[in-house]
N, C-alpha and C positions, 0 to 999 in steps of 0.2 A: 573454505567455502568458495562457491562461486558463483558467479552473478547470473540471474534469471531473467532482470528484465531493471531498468530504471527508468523514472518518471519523476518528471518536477510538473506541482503547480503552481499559480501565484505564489501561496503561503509555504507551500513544503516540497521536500526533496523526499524519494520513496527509493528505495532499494530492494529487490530480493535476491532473496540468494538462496541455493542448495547446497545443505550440509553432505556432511559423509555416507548419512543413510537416504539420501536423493530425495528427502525432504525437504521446502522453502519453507521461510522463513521472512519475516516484514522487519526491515527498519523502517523509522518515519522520521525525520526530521524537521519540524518548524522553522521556517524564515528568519530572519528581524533580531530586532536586539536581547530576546529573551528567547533564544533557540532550545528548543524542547525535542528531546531524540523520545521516541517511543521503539521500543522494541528490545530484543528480536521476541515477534512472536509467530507462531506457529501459524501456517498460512495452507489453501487449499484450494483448487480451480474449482468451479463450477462451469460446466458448458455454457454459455449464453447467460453466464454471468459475467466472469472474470475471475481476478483473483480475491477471494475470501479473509479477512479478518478476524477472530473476535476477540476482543477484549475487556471483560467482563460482561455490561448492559451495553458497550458498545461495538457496532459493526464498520470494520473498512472496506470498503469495494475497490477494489483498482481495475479499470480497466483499458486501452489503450488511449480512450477519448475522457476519461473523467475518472476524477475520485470521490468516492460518496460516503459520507460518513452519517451511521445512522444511531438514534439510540431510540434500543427497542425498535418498534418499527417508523418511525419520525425520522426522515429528514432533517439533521443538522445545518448539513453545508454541504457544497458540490462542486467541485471547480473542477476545469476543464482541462486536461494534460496540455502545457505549452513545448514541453520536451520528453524526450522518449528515448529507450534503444531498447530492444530485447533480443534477446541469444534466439540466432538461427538455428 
């Protein structure tokens, strides 16, 4: 695999990456003493979104200034990208 872009926010570290068939894919990792990786899962640009998540009832958004995490259409949490790099 190789990497598409990373982001950390307060609470978590986000990785994508593209596999063999130039599909991306989302790892998530939570912060803190009880670190929680979520993924890989299957991941998708929208224009004038960002990057697309879903898993299950819930949605991740990634995009260069924030990650938004939704369930159903509700607003969970939103925190603001503090670090970045994405492939040129």
């Amino acid at each position: 695999m190789r990497v598409e872009g990373y982001f950390e926010t307060k609470n978590f570290f986000i990785h994508l990456c593209y596999d063999s068939n130039n599909e991306i894919w989302y790892y998530g990792i939570a912060k803190g003493s009880e670190a929680e990786a979520i993924g890989p899962l299957y991941t998708y640009t929208e224009e004038g979104t960002g990057y697309v998540v879903e898993n299950g009832d819930y949605t991740y958004i990634v995009t260069g200034l924030s990650l938004s995490i939704y369930e159903g259409n509700n607003l969970l949490q939103e925190e603001p990208v503090i670090n970045s790099h994405h492939r040129e």
